[in-house]
Every structure is written in C-alpha cells, then in structure tokens.
C-alpha angles and dihedrals in degrees: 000000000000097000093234096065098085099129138009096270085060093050098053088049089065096042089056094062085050111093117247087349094111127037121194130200140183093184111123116257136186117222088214106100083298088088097048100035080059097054091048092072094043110041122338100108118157122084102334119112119288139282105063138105145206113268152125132338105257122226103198096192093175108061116180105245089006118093119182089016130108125188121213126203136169099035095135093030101112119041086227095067094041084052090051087045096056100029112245150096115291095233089046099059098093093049085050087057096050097052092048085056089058088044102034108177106214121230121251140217116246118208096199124087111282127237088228088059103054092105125041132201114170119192096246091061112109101271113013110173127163092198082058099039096043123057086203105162120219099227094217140002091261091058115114092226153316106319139195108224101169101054122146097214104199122180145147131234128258094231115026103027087227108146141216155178130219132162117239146169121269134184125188105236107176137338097301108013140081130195118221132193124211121197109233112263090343112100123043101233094060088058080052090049092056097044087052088045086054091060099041093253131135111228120236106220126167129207126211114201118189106026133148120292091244088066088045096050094042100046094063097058107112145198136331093029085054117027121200109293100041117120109223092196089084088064092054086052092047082055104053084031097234124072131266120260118229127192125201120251112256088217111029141034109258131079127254125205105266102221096048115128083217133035115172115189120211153127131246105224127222137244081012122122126181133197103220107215088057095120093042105034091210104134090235144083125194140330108263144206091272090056102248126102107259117227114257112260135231097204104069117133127233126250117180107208116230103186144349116228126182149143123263118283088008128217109223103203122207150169146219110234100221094032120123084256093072077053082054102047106034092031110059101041084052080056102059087037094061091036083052095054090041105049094048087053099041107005119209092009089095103068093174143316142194137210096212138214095262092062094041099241087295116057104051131031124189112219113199094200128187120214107203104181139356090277091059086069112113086011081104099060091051088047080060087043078059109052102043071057093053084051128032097189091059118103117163120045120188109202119208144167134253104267092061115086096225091205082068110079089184080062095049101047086047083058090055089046099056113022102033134082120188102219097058100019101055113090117190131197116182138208101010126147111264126149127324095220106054097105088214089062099076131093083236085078102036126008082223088076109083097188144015101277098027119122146180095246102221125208112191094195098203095166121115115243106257097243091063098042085112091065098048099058104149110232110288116227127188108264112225135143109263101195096098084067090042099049087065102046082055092055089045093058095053093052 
C-alpha cells in the first residue's frame, strides 16, 4: 500500500492529485435522504436504481446543522480507486488480500494522544446528543433512521480476550443510544454479545468512523479465512505494511483506532432488544447491498453510548448500501478468500476471479479456471464446490476459461453464449443456507425454500470441455502497440 494512505484524510489527499477520482463541494446539503439522492447520480453504481454511475468519491464541506463538519461517500465505490489506494493492480486486489492474510501484521498500542481524541464529549455533559454531535445521513425517506454505515466496530471477548473488528449497521436511536444488527451467526462480535450476555455482562465496544481504506477493506473478510478471535485489523496492517495504531477509550475498557475522524465509546446491553424503526415508525430499515430496502428488525440490540471523541473540523464518512463500495468492500476480501481455499487444493488451476457489482460483491463470484490436462476436466466444477465452501453468503458461480476476462460481464455472457448448455451445465444445490436478505430466499417465492436465507446455490459451468478446447480458439488478431496511431488522433484532437 503507497506508505502515505494511513487515514482517510490521507486518502482523500491522493485522490486529489487523481484526475476526475474526488469531487468537493461547498454547496449546502441536508443529511436527511438530500446527501445520499445526490451521490446516486454521481457515483454510487452498484446495485442501486438506476440511474446511477460509477464516479467520483464525493466531499460534501457545508453540512445542514453541522457546522465544521464534512461527510464523505463514495471513497471505495470504483475498483479503480480501491486499487490506487492500496497500490496495486485492480485485477490483482483479491490475490493482495490473500497473501496479507498469510503475513497478517498485528495493531499496536500508542502511547501518545490520539488525533480522535482531540476533541471529547462524554455523555454526562449538558447536552449531550448524538443526533447533534453526529452528521450521519439517512440514505432515503423510508430509513429508520440516521445510520452509520461505515463503523469500525472493535471488541473483545468475554473469555479469551481475543479481539476483533467488524462493520455494522447503526442507527441513532436517541441522545445517547444506538441500535445495532447483527446478522445471525454472521459477525464475530455478535457471538461475543451473546457470551457476555450469558454472564450477565454489557459488552464495551468501540467504533472508529473515518479510517484508511486498508482497515475498511480488512474488517469485512469472514469466516472461515479468518476464524473468531482474529483480529482483522493485522490484515489491514499487512496492507498498508505498518501496523494499526490503536488508542485506548477514555470511558470504557476496550481500544479505538487512533487516527479515526470518529470514535464513539459504548456498551451493548444485555437481555434488550430494540425494534429499529421505533422513532420513525416506517417498517424499514436501510438500503442494502442487494439493492432493496430491508425491513426494520426487532431484534437490534442496545448500545448506551458513554462518550463522543473526534479530530478538529471532523470528516463523517458513509455509504450507500447498495453502492459499488459495498462491491468494494464485501466483494474483494470474498475474492482472496475463494482464491485462498482453491490454490491450496489445486494450486495454479484458479487464474483469477471477481465477485462483481450485480451481486453485490456477495451473491455471485466469476472463476477463470484453467484446465491443464484431461484430468483437469470437472475439477472446475469442485473448485466451484470450494468456493460456495470459502463463503457461505454466495449463491450463483459462472465458470469460464481462460481466455475470458472474468471483470468483463459482456465476456462472460458471450461465454455463456457460446460454451454453455442448460440441460447438462447447470448444477444445482438446494436448500442450502445463503443470505436472509436476498428477497428471492423465502418460501414465500418457491415452496422448495424451507426457511427465510435459504437458497438453491447455483454453478453456470461455461468452460469447454477440454477435449474440445481446439475447436473454441477465440479469433486471433495480430498483436501490435497501437500508440503510434493514438499519438495522432490525439494531436488531431488538439488542432
């Protein structure tokens, strides 16, 4: 990772010597669904309504009710930008990943002041009000509230002491609480909720907004790649190839990320749930990654919020659900975990593979497989076996050759096209447990599902069979530089 990007602020300074990658604007703009319904033209991509585009991060300096404040979205939200972030190709990203997971680099405690705590606000001062104290957007008029989309939730467990961070989804619920979802089964500091629920315990849990891209992108890798009780937080330092500085809470007992614009310092309660509309009353919760707005829960747990830390003039960073930056962030650490499970089992036969923008970075994964010999044939279709097993929340897997960039979906579909019959390449694999909120996965939408989450996994094997590979040779065209040609237009052009 280039050795400057250690924190957003750094961040934003490359990507302002990038041509069209960071957009500012001093233009007033209201949290509430304005902030959000502005980035959706500009940048959000993904899976959100079109229309929409990929663009440029967005830094938003004149905040309604917020002075001193700015709010940027959209920093993750084009592979190209993560790929400049972290210094390396765009294809590459996934394989990166993988190879910071071998070599973690674990945080470390600093023993100087902290910029995120430059400035302090404990819950017993007069006035105390997280609404107030926190420019969190709601990103529409059916949210349930202002969220914080972009938390780094960091806590330790009740037994071991073993720490670790995970994003989820927060809503302010009151002056000094916050309501947070946890996934069932799915994030390792709702398993630590529960132990100190157990025990009778609250549990003290920081979260770090506005940090570097490294710690975003390695807080959302998942089991089995990273079992409970590691720390994420060492691939992010193997990433930006120096550790992570952590600083210890001023009310609690648990550790923040240093150079976060944000910390916010709390507890999650036990034997409390919350429903998490119960402000708004609007029967929904968020738009997430599948591009739909989830319905609120009633299940939320409770965190009472013990203090407010941050650095002068503050930089709230968000997200768009659906965006192309969920992509980034869900989707490349699911890459490197696949290509993890499949090279040790059948090392050099996965070339490359991408969990694209229409499933979100979760749903659907695209192998570029390479059959060597006669015996490589149906190997594919365990490497896809593999990699359902490397990522629970996955469900459909195109297979393709070599020869097909797998980042191309035009390439892909003309693989389909072309190499692929429904009646023997399909491979189906029902009622297995995939993600709750992927609408489709109900019974609801097929009798064949017995259970909210459970889905029929889906393998498109688009691969020629290897005994036919000499009679699907793409068109060969003479390779040559053009740039001798291009070098003129351009000169055209500037006549």
């Amino acid at each position: 990772m280039k050795k400057n990007v250690d924190s957003l602020r750094s961040a934003l300074d490359l990507l302002r010597t990038m041509p069209g990658q960071l957009l500012e604007t001093n233009t007033a703009v209201n949290t509430e669904a304005e902030l959000a319904g502005i980035y959706r033209y500009v940048g959000a991509g993904g899976t959100v309504s079109r229309p929409t585009k990929e663009g440029p991060a967005m830094l938003f300096h004149n905040i309604q009710n917020h002075p001193g404040t700015s709010v940027a979205i959209g920093l993750l939200a084009s592979r190209k930008r993560v790929a400049a972030l972290l210094d390396c190709p765009a294809q590459e990203l996934g394989k990166k990943l993988f190879r910071c997971t071998e070599h973690p680099v674990p945080p470390v405690l600093s023993q100087k002041p902290a910029p995120c705590q430059e400035i302090i606000h404990k819950s017993s001062d007069l006035g105390f009000d997280l609404h107030k104290l926190l420019p969190a957007p709601t990103n529409t008029p059916d949210d349930a509230g202002p969220y914080i989309t972009l938390g780094m939730c960091y806590a330790t467990h009740p037994d071991t002491g073993l720490h670790d961070v995970t994003i989820h989804r927060l809503c302010i619920q009151g002056e000094r609480e916050l309501s947070i979802f946890f996934t069932p089964g799915a994030r390792h500091i709702g398993a630590m909720a529960e132990r100190a629920e157990q025990l009778g315990q609250t549990l003290p849990i920081s979260i770090s907004i506005g940090v570097d891209p490294a710690i975003e992108i390695g807080s959302c890798f998942e089991p089995p790649t990273t079992p409970l009780g590691y720390d994420e937080l060492a691939i992010a330092g193997a990433l930006r190839q120096k550790p992570v500085t952590l600083t210890r809470c001023l009310t609690i007992n648990e550790f923040a990320i240093a150079n976060a614009e944000y910390v916010i310092e709390g507890e999650v309660q036990p034997n409390i749930r919350i429903r998490e509309d119960q402000r708004r009353g609007t029967g929904y919760a968020m738009p997430e990654f599948p591009g739909y707005t989830g319905p609120s829960s009633d299940q939320c747990w409770l965190i009472k919020v013990s203090a407010v830390t941050h650095r002068r003039n503050p930089i709230m960073q968000t997200c768009i659900g659906p965006s192309e930056e969920h992509v980034s962030m869900a989707g490349i650490p699911t890459e490197a975990s696949i290509f993890a499970m499949i090279e040790k089992a059948m090392p050099g036969r996965l070339k490359n593979l991408y969990c694209s923008s229409s499933g979100g970075g979760k749903f659907m994964a695209i192998l570029q497989f390479q059959k060597l010999s006669a015996s490589d044939e149906g190997r594919q279709r365990q490497a896809a076996l593999l990699a359902f097993s490397a990522f629970s929340e996955l469900k459909h897997i195109f297979l393709v050759d070599e020869d097909v960039d797998c980042f191309d979906i035009n390439d892909v579909l003309w693989a389909m096209n072309t190499r692929f019959q429904g009646d023997k390449d399909i491979i189906t694999i029902p009622g297995v447990r995939c993600h709750p909120l992927d609408p489709s996965n109900s019974p609801d939408f097929s009798p064949s599902i017995l259970d909210q989450g459970i889905a029929c996994k889906t393998i498109f094997d688009c691969t020629v069979p290897y005994h036919l590979k000499s009679r699907f040779i793409r068109s060969r065209f003479l390779e040559l530089d053009p740039s001798p040609w291009l070098r003129e237009e351009k000169k055209d052009h500037a006549k």
